[in-house]
FIZA-847772 format. One record per residue (C-alpha): residue in three letters; x, y, z. Coordinates in pm, whole numbers, plus 50000, padded with zeros to 5 digits. Last residue first. Layout:
# residues N
ALAXYZ ...
//
This chain:
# residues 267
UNK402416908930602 UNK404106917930309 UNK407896943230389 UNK407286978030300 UNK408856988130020 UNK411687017230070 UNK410687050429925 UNK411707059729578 UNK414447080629437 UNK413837085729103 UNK416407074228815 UNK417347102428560 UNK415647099128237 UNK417637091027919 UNK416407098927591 UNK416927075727337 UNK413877068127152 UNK411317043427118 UNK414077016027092 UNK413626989626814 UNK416566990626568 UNK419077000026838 UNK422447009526660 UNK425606993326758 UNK428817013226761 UNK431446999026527 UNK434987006426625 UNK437147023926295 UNK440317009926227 UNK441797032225987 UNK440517062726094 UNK442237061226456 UNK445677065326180 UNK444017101426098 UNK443727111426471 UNK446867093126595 UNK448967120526307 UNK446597151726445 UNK444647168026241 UNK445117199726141 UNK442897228426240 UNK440087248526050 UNK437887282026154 UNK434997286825925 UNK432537282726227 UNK434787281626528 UNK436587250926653 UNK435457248027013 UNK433487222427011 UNK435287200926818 UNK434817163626724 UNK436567136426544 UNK436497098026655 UNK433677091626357 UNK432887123226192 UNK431287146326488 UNK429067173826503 UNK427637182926151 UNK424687213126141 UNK421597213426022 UNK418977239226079 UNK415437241825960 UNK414547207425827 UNK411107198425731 UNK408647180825931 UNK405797168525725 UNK407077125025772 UNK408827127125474 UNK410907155325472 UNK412737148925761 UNK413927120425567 UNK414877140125274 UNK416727167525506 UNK418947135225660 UNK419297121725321 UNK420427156725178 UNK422187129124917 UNK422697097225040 UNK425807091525319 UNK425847060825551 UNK426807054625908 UNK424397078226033 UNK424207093726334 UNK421107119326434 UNK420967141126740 UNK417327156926727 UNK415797192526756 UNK411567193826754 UNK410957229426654 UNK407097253126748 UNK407327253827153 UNK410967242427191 UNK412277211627156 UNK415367196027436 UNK417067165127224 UNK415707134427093 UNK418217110727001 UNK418427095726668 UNK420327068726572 UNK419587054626250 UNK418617024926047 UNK419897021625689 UNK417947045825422 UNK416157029825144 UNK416987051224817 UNK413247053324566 UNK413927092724528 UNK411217098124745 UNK412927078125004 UNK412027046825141 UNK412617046925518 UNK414637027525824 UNK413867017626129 UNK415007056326291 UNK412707069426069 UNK409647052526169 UNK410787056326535 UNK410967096226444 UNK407337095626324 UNK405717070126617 UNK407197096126830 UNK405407128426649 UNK407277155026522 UNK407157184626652 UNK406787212426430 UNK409967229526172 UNK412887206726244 UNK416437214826416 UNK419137186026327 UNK422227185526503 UNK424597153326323 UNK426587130126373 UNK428627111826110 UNK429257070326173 UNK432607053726023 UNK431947019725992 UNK429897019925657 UNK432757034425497 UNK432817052525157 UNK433877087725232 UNK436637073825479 UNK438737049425314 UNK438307070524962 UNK439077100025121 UNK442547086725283 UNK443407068224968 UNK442937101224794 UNK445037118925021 UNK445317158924923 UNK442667160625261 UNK439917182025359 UNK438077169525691 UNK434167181025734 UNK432947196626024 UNK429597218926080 UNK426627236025838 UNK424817229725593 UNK422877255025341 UNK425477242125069 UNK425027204525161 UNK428007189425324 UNK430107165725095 UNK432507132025157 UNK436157141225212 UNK437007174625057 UNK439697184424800 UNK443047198724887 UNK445337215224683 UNK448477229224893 UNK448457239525262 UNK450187271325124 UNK447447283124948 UNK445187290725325 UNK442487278025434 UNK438497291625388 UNK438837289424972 UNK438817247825013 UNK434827250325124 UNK433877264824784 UNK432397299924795 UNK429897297124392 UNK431707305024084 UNK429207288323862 UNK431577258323739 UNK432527248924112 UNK436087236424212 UNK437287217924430 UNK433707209524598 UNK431897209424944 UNK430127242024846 UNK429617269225066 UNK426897294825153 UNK426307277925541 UNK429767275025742 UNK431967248325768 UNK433477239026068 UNK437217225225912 UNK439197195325995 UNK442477194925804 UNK444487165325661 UNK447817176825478 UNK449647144925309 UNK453097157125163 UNK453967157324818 UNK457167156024668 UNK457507125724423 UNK453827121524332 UNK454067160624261 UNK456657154224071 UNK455017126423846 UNK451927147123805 UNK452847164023433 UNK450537187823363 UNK448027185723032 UNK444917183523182 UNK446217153323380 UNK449437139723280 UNK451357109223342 UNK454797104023195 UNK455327064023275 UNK458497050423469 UNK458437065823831 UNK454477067223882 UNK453807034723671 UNK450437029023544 UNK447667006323547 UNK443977007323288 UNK441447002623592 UNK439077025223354 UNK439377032822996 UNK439577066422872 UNK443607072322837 UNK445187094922644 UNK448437082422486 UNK451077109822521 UNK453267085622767 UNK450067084322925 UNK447167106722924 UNK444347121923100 UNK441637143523022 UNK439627122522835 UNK436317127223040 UNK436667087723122 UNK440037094223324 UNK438777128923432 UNK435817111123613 UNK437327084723762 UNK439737111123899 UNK436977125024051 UNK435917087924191 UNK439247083124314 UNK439287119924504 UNK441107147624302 UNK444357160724203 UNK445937154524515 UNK449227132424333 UNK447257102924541 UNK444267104724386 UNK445477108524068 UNK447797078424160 UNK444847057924254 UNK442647070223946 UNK445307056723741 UNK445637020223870 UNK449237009224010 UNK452556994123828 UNK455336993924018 
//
């Protein structure tokens, strides 16, 4: 059957669609000895010799197994396969045996908290690019940002870099005397967006860690510690439930009720 290259990169574990995107238009992979450069060009797995770098992937296609593994990330390390400067990469903190895995989506290098590593390209590609699928995150700011400040962000802003960020959920959580600390979801990912929007209203971000990806959460998976997920866990991914975000809400913490005294009745 006859299926696009980048899908059966993706799906050999090579790398994500988009990395395989990548190799395809780098020159690095070939077909029946022909290399191939143009994109959405089809292939198939049990017919054509397809090669990446110069390896055969056709028995990997055959054999392979789909691994999905939910790390806590710690700060220093790079949400990559592979890094050109030999910086940690998130896929040295479990172990060979588990095969090559890339990661789904990216945490910044100075972030911390869970991301999923995966040899399913599908899988990434589902996940990385849904609007559905909403991260959480603990933020800890430097200063205390002002309401009218956090409900600007939570509307939506115009970043810097000219990207318009989606409206967010941000709760305000307990600050102390000089840091504001916020629970922010977003169902969209932009480069450091969350440090970029901080950024823009004078309160930069001092600690940020990732809490949740969609259904997933762990509280007590230590950082650099990983587990596998669970089979219901990565099928729950497939038919993500949308939760509504309030455009115009000041801000989302919840006071407890008071107890009042009983009205008395009008004369």
């Amino acid at each position: 059957m006859l299926e696009r290259l980048n899908k059966l990169i993706a799906q050999a574990g090579i790398a994500s669609r988009r990395g395989a995107e990548e190799l395809i238009e780098n020159g690095e992979v070939s077909v029946n000895g022909e290399i191939i450069t143009e994109l959405g060009t089809k292939a198939d797995a049990e017919k054509d010799h397809i090669k990446v770098r110069g390896k055969l992937i056709s028995a990997k296609l055959a054999r392979r197994e789909n691994v999905y593994v939910l790390l806590n990330k710690p700060k220093g390390y790079l949400s990559s396969a592979a890094d050109p400067e030999g910086r940690n990469l998130v896929t040295d903190l479990v172990p060979p045996n588990l095969g090559k895995l890339h990661p789904v989506g990216r945490l910044d290098y100075n972030t911390e908290g869970l991301i999923i590593l995966t040899n399913d390209g599908q899988f990434t590609n589902l996940v990385a690019s849904s609007k559905l699928i909403p991260k959480v995150y603990e933020v800890k700011v430097k200063g205390l940002p002002s309401e009218n400040a956090v409900n600007k962000l939570r509307r939506g802003v115009r970043l810097e870099d000219g990207f318009k960020t989606a409206p967010a959920e941000i709760k305000q959580l307990k600050p102390t005397d000089k840091n504001g600390w916020f629970e922010v979801t977003l169902f969209e990912g932009h480069n450091q967006q969350i440090r970029k929007m901080f950024d823009l209203i004078g309160n930069s971000v001092v600690k940020l860690r990732r809490i949740s990806i969609g259904h997933i959460n762990d509280k007590f998976l230590k950082v650099g510690a990983y587990r596998r997920l669970s089979p219901q866990e990565v099928k729950d991914f497939q038919n993500p439930p949308r939760k509504p975000i309030n455009k115009t809400a000041p801000h989302q913490t919840q006071l407890k009720p008071r107890n009042l005294p009983p009205r008395k009745p009008k004369r």
